[in-house]
C-alpha positions as CSV (number, residue, x, y, z in Angstrom):
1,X,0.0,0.0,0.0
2,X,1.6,3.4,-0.7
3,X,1.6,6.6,0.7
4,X,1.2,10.3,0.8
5,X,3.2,11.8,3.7
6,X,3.9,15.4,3.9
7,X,6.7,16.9,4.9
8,X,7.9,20.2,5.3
9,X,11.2,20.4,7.4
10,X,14.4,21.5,5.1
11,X,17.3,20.4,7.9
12,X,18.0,17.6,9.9
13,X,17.4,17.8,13.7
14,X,20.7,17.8,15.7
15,X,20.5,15.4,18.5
16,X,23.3,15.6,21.1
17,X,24.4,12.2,22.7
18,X,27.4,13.3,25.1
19,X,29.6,15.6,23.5
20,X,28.8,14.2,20.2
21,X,26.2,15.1,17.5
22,X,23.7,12.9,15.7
23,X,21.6,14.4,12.7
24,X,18.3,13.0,12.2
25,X,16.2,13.0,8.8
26,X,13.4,15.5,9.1
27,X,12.9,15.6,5.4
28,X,12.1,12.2,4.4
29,X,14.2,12.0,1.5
30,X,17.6,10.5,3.3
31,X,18.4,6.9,1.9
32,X,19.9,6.4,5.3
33,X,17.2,6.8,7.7
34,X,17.0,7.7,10.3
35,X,20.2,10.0,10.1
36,X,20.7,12.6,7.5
37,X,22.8,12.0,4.6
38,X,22.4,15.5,2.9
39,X,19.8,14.8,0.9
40,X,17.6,17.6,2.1
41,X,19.7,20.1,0.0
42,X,17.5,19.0,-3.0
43,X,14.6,20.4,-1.1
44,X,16.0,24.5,-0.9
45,X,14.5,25.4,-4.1
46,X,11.5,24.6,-3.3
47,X,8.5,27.1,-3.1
48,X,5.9,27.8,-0.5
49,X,2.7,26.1,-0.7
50,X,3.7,23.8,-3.9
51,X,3.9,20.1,-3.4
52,X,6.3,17.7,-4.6
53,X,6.9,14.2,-5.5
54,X,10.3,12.7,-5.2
55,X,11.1,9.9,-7.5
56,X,14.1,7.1,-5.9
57,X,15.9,8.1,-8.7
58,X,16.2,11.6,-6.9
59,X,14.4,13.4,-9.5
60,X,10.9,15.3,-8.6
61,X,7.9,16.4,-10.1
62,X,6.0,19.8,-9.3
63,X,2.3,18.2,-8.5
């Protein structure tokens, strides 16, 4: 069954462990969940109140 979740956070979410940093996916789009692999940079062109469909091949459509 597929689907539609909405997400509208451009940055990961620091989470600090001791003295040491983990960054957590907000985005959705990080192929190594749930840590950030810098794949929300795709999202900083993106405009306000358009929706968009990401494709695993890392390509999106404007819906």
């Amino acid at each position: 069954m597929a689907r539609i979740i909405i997400k509208t956070a451009q940055q990961p979410l620091e989470i600090k462990v001791g003295n040491e940093s983990k960054w957590m996916c907000m985005c959705g789009l990080s192929k190594n969940k749930p840590f950030c692999d810098g794949s929300h940079k795709k999202t900083t062109d993106e405009k306000d109140g358009k929706l968009y469909l990401y494709h695993p091949d890392g390509t999106r459509t404007e819906m």
